[in-house]
C-alpha positions as CSV (number, residue, x, y, z in Angstrom):
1,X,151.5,161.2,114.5
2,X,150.2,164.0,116.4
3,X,150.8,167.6,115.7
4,X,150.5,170.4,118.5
5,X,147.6,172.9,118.8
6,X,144.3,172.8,116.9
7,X,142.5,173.2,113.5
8,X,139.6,174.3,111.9
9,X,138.2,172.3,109.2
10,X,135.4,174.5,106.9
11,X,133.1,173.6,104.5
12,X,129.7,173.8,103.9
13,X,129.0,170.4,104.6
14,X,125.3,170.9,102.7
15,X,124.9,167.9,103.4
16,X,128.0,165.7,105.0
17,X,129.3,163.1,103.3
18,X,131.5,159.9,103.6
19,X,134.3,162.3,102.5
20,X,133.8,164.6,105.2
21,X,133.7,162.2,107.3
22,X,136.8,160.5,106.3
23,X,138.6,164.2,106.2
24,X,137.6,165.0,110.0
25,X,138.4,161.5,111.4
26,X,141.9,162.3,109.7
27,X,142.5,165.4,110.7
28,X,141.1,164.4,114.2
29,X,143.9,161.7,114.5
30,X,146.3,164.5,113.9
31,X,145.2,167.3,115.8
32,X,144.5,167.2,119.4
33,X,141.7,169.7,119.1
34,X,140.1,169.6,115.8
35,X,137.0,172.5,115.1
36,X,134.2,171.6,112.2
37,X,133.6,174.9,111.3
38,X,130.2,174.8,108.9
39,X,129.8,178.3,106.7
40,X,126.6,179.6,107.1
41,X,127.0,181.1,103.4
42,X,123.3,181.7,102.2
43,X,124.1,183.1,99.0
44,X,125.1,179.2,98.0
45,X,121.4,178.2,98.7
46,X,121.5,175.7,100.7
47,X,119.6,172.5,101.2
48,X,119.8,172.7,104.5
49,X,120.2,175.7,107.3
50,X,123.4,176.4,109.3
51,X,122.0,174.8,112.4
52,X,120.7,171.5,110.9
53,X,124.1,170.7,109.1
54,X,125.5,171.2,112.2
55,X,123.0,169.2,114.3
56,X,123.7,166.3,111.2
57,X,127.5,166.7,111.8
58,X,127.2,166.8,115.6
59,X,125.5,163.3,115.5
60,X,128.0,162.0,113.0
61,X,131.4,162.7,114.8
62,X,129.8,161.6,117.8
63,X,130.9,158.4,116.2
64,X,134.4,158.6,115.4
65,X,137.2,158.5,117.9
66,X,137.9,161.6,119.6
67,X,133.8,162.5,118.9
68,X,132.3,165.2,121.1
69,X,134.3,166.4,124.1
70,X,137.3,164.5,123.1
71,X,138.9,166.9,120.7
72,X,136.2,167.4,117.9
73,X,133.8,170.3,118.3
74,X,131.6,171.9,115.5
75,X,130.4,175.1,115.2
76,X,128.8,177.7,112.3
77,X,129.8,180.7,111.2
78,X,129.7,183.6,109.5
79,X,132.5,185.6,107.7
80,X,136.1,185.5,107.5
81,X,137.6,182.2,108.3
82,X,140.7,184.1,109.3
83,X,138.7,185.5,112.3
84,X,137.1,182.8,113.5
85,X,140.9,181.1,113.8
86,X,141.8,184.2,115.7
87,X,138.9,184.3,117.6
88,X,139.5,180.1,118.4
89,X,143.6,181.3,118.9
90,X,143.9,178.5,115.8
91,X,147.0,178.9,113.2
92,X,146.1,176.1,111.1
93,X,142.9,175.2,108.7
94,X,142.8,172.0,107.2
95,X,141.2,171.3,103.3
96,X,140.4,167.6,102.0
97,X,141.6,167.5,98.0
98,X,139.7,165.5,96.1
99,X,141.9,165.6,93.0
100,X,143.9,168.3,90.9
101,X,140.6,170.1,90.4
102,X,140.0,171.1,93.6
103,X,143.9,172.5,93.9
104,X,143.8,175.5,92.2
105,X,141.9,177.6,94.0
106,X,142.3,175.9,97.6
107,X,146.0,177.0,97.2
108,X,144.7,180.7,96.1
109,X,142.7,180.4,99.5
110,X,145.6,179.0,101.6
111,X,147.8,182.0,100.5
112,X,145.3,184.6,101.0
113,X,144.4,183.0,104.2
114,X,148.3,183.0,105.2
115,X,148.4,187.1,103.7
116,X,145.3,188.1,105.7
117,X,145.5,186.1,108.6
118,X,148.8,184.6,109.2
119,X,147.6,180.9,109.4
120,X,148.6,177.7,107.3
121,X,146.5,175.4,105.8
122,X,147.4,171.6,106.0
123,X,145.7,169.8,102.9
124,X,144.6,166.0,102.6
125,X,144.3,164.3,99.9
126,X,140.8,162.1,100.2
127,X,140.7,158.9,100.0
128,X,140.7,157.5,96.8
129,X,137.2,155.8,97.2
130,X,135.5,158.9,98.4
131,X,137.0,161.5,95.9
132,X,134.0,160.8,93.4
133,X,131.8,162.1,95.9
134,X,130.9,166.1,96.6
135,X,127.8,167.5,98.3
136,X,126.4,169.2,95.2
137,X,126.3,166.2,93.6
138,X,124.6,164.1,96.4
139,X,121.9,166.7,96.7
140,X,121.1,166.1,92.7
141,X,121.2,162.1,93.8
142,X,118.7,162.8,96.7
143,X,116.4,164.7,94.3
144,X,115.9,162.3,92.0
145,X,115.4,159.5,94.6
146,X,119.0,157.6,93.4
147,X,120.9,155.6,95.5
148,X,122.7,157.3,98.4
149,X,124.3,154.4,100.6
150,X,127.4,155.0,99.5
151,X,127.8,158.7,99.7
152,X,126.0,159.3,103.4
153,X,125.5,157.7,106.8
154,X,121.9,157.0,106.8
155,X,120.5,159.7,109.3
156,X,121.7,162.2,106.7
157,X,120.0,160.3,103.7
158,X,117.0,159.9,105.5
159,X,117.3,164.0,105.8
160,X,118.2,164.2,102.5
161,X,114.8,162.2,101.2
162,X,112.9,164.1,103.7
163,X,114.1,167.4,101.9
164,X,114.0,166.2,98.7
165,X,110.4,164.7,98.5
166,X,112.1,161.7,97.7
């Protein structure tokens, strides 16, 4: 099933993981034009800067169908969500939910987003074998040298162990 027009997926994405991944192939299948959008939030004190997750992301969709130049573009950005969809002409956001936890105050965001900006947010629910997973808790992983094969492609753990000192 394809649905008409395009949609921005956000998220931090410090770092990406399997989850993302899974969420943007997904939503990729279901939008013709899908945009990555990476917050460049610095008051969340990133691992990594704006332009590295995106150059990780970039090299990650290249791999999935619909990749680069066939419907799946990522970009950072600064600010309201709501104006980069206007600025994009984009009505629709996309969320992954990794479980009942995450609801609560993706929905708060959806209806702001809806009251501020008049677009909709479409949620997915992860896939059950990724919703363990979440970026904050990779980064602790990578810190301590653990095991990362399961929660990243392995260009983005090699960054990770690079950053880390691990």
């Amino acid at each position: 099933m394809t649905v008409s027009g395009a949609a921005i997926y956000p998220g931090s994405f410090d770092p990406v993981t399997y989850g993302h991944l899974d969420i943007i192939g997904r939503a990729a299948g279901l939008f013709p034009r899908l945009v990555v959008a990476v917050v460049g939030n610095p008051s969340k004190r990133p691992m990594f800067s704006a332009d590295e997750r995106v150059a990780l992301l970039r090299a990650e969709v290249a791999e999935l169908p619909g990749g680069p130049g066939g419907g799946i573009e990522v970009v950072a950005f600064d600010g309201l969500l709501v104006d980069l969809c206007a600025s994009r002409g984009i009505t629709t956001i996309v969320k992954g939910l990794r479980g009942a936890g995450d609801l609560e105050l993706e929905l708060l965001m959806a209806q702001n987003n809806r009251d501020i900006g008049a677009v909709e947010t479409v949620f997915l629910a992860t896939a059950p074998e990724r919703s363990h997973l979440a970026s904050s808790f990779v980064r602790e992983i990578a810190r301590f040298g653990g095991r990362l094969d399961h929660a990243v492609p392995p260009a983005v753990e090699r960054a990770l162990r690079e950053r880390a000192g691990a």
